[in-house]
Structures are given as C-alpha cells and as structure tokens.
C-alpha angles and dihedrals in degrees: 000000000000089000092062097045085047088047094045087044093051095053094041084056091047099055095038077057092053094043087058098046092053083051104049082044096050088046096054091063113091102249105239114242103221094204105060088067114086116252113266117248117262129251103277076219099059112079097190103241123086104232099240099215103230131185115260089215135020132281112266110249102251083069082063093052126114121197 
C-alpha cells in the first residue's frame, strides 16, 4: 500500500514540476499590446451598412386587425 502512495506522490511531483516549468517559460515571453499595430484594412466587398429588407406596399388591413 505505501508503494502505491510513493508511486501516486512521484508522479504528482512530476507533473506539478511540469506545470511550473510551462509557466516560468510562458511568463518569460514579452505579452503583445494589441493596440500599438495599425488596424487592418477592411474587405473592398464589404460597404459597411447591412441592407434592412423593407415592403414595397403596405400591409393589407386584416394584418392590422385585433380579435
């Protein structure tokens, strides 16, 4: 029974090791500022207003009716 605690404990240790060494590693890069790049240009397709579909004519009066 104490092997298997000893076994469980090395690899918990092992992988806390590995945790910490990813994150030593992660926090030696510099972090990117997102704002100091220019924005990219927009798509030439793409007008910048979303076209609304609307009726031609008006509704016929029964759609106005409440019963």
């Amino acid at each position: 029974m104490n092997d298997l605690i000893y076994i469980l404990s090395g690899i918990f240790i092992f992988l806390s090791f590995q945790l910490v060494i990813k994150t030593v590693k992660r926090h030696k890069k510099q972090p990117v500022n997102i704002w100091e790049e220019p924005i990219p240009p927009q798509n030439q397709n793409w007008q910048g207003k979303i076209p609304t579909i609307q009726p031609q004519v008006a509704p016929p009066p029964h759609m106005f009716r409440q019963n």
